[in-house]
One Martini backbone bead per residue (centre of mass of N, CA, C, O) as a GRO file, in nm:
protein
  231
    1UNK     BB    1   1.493  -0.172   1.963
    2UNK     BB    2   1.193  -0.069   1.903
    3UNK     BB    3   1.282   0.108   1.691
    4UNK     BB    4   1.413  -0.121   1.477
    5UNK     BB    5   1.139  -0.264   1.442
    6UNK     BB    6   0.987  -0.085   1.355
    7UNK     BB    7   1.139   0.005   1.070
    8UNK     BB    8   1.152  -0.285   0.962
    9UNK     BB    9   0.847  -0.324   0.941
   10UNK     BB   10   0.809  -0.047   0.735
   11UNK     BB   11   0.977  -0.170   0.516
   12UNK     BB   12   0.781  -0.428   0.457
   13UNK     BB   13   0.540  -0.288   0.365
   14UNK     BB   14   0.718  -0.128   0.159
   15UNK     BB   15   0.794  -0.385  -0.011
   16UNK     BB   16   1.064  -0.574   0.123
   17UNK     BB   17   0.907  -0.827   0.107
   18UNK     BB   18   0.903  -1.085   0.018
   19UNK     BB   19   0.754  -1.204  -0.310
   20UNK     BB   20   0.509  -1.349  -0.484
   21UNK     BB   21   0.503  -1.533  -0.734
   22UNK     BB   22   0.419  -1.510  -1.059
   23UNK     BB   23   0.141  -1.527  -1.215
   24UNK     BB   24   0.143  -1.703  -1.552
   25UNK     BB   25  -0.182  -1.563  -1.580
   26UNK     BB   26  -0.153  -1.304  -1.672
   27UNK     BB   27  -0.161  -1.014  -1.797
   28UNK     BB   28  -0.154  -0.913  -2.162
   29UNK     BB   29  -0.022  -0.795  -2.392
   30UNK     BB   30  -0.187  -0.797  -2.751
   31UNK     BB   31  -0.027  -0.574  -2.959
   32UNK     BB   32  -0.349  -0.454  -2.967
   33UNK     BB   33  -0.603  -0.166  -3.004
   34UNK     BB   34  -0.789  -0.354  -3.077
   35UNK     BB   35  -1.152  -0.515  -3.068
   36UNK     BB   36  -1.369  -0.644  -3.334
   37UNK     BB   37  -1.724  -0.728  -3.356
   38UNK     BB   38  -2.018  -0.932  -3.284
   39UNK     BB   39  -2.248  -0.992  -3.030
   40UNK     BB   40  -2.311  -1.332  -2.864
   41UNK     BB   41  -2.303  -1.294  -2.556
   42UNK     BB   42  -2.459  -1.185  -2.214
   43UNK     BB   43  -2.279  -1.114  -1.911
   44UNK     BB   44  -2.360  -1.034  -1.556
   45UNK     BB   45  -2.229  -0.822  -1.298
   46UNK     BB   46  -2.080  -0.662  -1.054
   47UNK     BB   47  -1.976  -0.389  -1.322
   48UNK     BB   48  -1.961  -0.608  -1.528
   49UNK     BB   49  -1.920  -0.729  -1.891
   50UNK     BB   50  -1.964  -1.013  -2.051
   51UNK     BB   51  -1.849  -1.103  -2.370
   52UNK     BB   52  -1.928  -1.237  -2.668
   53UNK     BB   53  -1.767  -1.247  -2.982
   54UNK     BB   54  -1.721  -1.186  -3.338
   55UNK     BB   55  -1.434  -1.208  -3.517
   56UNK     BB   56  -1.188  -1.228  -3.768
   57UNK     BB   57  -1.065  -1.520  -3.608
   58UNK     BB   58  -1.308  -1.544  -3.433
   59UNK     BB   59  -1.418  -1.615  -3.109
   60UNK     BB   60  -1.464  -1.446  -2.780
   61UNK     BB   61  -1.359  -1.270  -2.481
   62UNK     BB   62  -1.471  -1.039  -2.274
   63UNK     BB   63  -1.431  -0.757  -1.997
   64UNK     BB   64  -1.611  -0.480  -1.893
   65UNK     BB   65  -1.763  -0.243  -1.791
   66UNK     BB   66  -2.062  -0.212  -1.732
   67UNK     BB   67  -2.354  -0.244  -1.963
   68UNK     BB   68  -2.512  -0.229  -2.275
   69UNK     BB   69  -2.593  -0.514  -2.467
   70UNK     BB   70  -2.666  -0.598  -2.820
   71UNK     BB   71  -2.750  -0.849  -2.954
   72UNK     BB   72  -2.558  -0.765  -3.283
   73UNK     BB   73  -2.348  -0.584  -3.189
   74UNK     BB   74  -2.118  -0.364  -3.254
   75UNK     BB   75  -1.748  -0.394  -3.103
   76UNK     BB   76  -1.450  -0.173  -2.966
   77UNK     BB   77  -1.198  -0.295  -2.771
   78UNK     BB   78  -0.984  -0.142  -2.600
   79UNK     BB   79  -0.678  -0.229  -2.461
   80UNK     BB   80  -0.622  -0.523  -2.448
   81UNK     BB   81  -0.596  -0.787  -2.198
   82UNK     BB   82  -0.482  -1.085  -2.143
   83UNK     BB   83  -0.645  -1.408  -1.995
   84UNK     BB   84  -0.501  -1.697  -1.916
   85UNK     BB   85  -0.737  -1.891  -1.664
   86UNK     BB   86  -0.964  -1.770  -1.564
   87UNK     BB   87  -1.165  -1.702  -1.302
   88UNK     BB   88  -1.515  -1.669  -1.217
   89UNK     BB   89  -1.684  -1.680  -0.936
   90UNK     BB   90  -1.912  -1.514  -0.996
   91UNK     BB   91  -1.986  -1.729  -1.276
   92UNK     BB   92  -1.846  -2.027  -1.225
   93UNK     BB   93  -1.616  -1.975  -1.419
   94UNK     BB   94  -1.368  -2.077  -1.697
   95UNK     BB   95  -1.113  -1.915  -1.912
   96UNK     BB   96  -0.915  -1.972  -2.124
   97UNK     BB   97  -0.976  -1.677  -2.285
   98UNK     BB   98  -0.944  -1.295  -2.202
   99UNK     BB   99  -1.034  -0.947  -2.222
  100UNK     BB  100  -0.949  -0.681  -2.100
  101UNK     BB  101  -1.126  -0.359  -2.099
  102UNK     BB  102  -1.283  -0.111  -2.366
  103UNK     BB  103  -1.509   0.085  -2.483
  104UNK     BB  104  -1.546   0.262  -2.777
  105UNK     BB  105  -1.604   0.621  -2.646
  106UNK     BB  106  -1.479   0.606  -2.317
  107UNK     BB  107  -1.209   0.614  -2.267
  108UNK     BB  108  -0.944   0.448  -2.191
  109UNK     BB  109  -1.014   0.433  -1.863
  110UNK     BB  110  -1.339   0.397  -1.926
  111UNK     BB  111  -1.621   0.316  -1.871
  112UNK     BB  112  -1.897   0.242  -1.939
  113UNK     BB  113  -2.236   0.294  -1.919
  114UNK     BB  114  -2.543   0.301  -1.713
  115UNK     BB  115  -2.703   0.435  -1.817
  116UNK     BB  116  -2.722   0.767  -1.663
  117UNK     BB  117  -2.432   0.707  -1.591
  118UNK     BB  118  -2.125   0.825  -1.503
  119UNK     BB  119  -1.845   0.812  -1.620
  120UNK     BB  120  -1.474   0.702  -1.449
  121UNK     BB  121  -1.217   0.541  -1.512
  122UNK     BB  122  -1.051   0.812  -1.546
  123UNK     BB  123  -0.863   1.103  -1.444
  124UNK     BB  124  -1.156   1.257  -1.402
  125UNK     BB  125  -1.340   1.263  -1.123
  126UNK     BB  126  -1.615   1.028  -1.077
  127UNK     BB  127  -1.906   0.873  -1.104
  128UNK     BB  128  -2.028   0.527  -1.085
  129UNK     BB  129  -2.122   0.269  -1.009
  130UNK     BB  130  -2.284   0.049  -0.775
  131UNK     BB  131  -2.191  -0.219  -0.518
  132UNK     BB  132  -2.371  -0.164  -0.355
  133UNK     BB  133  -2.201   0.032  -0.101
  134UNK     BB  134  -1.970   0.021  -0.337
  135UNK     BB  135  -1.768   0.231  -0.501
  136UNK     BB  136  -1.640   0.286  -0.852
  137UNK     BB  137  -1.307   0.292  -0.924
  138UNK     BB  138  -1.031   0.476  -0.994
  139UNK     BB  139  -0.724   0.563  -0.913
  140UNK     BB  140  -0.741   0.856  -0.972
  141UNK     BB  141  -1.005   0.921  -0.846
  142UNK     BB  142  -0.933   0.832  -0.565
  143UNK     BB  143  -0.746   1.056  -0.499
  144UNK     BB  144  -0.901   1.314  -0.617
  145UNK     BB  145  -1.127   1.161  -0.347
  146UNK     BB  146  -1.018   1.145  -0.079
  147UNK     BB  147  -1.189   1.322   0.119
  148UNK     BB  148  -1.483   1.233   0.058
  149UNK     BB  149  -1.409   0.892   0.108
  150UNK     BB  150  -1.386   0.881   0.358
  151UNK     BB  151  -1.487   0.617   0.510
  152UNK     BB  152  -1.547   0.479   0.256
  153UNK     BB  153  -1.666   0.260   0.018
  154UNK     BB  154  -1.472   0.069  -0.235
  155UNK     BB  155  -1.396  -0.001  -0.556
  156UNK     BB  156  -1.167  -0.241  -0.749
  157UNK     BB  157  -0.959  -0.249  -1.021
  158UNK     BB  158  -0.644  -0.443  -1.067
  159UNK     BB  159  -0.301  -0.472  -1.103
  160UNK     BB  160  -0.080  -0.690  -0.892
  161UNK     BB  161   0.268  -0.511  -0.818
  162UNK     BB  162   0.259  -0.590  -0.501
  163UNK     BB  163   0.295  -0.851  -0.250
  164UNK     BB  164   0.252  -0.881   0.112
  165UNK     BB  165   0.272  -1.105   0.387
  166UNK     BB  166   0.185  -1.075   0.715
  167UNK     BB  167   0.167  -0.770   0.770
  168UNK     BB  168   0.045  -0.687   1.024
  169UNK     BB  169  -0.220  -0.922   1.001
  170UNK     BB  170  -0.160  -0.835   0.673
  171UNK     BB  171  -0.212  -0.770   0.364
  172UNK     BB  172  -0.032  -0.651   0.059
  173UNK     BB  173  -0.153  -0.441  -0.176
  174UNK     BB  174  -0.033  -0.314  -0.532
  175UNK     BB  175  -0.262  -0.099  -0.768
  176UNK     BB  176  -0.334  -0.117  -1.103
  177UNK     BB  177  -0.511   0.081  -1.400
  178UNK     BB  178  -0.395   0.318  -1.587
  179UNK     BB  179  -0.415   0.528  -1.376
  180UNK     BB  180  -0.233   0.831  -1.346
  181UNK     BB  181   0.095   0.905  -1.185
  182UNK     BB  182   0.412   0.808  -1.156
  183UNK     BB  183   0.545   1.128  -1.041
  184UNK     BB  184   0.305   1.115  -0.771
  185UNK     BB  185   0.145   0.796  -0.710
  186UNK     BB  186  -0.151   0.798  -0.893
  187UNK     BB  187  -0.076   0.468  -1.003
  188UNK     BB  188  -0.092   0.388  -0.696
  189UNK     BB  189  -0.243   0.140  -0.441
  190UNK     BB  190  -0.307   0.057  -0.133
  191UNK     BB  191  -0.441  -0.239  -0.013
  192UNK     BB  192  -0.558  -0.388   0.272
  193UNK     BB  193  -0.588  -0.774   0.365
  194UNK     BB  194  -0.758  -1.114   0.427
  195UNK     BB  195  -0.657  -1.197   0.148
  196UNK     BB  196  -0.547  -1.310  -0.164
  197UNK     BB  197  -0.272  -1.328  -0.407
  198UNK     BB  198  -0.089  -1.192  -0.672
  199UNK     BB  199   0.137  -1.120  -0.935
  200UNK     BB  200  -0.065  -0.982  -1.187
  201UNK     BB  201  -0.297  -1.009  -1.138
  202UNK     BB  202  -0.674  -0.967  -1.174
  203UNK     BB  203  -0.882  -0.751  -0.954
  204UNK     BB  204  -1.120  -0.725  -0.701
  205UNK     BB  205  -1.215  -0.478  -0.460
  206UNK     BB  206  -1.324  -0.391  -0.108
  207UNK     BB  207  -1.276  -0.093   0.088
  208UNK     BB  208  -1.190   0.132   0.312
  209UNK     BB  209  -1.106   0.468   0.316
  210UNK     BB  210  -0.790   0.610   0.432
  211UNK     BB  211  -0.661   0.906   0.547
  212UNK     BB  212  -0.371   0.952   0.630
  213UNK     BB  213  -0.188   0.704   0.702
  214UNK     BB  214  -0.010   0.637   0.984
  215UNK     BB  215   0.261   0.406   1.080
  216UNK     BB  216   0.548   0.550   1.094
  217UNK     BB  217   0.899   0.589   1.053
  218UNK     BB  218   0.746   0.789   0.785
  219UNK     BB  219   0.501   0.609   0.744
  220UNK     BB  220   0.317   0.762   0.488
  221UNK     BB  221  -0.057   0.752   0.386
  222UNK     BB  222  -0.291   0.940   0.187
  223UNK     BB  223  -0.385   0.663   0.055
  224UNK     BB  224  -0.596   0.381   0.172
  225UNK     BB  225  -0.734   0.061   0.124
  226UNK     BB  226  -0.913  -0.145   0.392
  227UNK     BB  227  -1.014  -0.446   0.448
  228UNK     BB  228  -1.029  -0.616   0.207
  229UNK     BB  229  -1.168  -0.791  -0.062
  230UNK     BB  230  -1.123  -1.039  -0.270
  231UNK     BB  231  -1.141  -1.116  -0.667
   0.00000   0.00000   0.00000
């Protein structure tokens, strides 16, 4: 019997147990390959730049990787997708509409530069800045770079593709950000939290990487993220 509980267990963890219903305000593709502006205010946080700019439509919200930009300068947003309803935590405000993307330039799933600091989320693995003592990653560099991030603290942007609460006393949640590769499971990372979300949200995490870790009943994973924080 005690077989057939962990067999049960592990089946529930890889996402078999009844998942959150998707949340309403989810990202959504706007249609549109780009978004270009004029920088009309600009808010920084660890890691993003929320920024007001000028289209040709009236004015938007959008947030990208932390980047440097001014007042008056031109930008264009490559793949946005909208967030209708967000609110940041970190800056104590929501947006009626918000669009997460980045900047043209920096390579489709790449923040923009920090300084002279190396650009890192696209397919490539490279370091980006730094939020206090966790490395900012992309899901594929993540993979790229499991075996140096042992036991390391990282953060990660992604969207929530599959949320399961309560199971061995922690949430699991499955994130992608549009990197890696569907073929071999390096465009999804797993990673477990006393945290909330939902299904579609897009989040910040932070927490210690771990490889190679087995839960047994043959349920193995390569690479995961543990004990996050969830934002």
């Amino acid at each position: 019997m005690r077989s057939v509980g962990i067999i049960v267990l592990a089946m529930l963890v890889m996402g078999c147990a009844v998942e959150a219903t998707e949340d309403p305000h989810a990202a959504q593709t706007t249609g549109q390959d780009k978004l270009a502006g004029k920088v009309l205010e600009v808010l920084d946080v660890p890691s993003y730049t929320y920024v007001r700019f000028e289209t040709a439509e009236g004015e938007a919200w959008a947030a990208v990787p932390q980047t440097r930009l001014e007042i008056g300068a031109q930008i264009v947003i490559v793949n946005p997708q909208a967030m209708v309803g967000f609110e940041s935590k970190t800056l104590g405000r929501k947006f009626d509409t918000i669009y997460f993307g980045t900047l043209e330039n920096q390579g489709a799933a790449s923040p923009a530069k920090v300084a002279s600091s190396p650009a890192v989320h696209g397919s490539s693995p490279a370091k980006v800045m730094k939020t206090g003592d966790a490395a900012a990653r992309s899901i594929a560099a993540l993979y790229a770079e499991r075996g140096a991030l042992d036991g390391k603290l990282v953060e990660l942007r992604g969207k929530v593709v599959k949320y399961s609460a309560g199971i061995m006393g922690r949430n699991w949640i499955h994130l992608q950000d549009g990197t890696g590769d569907a073929s071999d499971g390096t465009n999804d990372i797993t990673v477990t939290s006393s945290g909330t979300t939902s299904v579609g949200q897009t989040i910040v995490v932070q927490g210690t990487v771990a490889v190679d870790k087995d839960f047994g009943a043959g349920y193995r994973y390569s690479v995961i993220v543990e004990d996050a924080s969830v934002e």
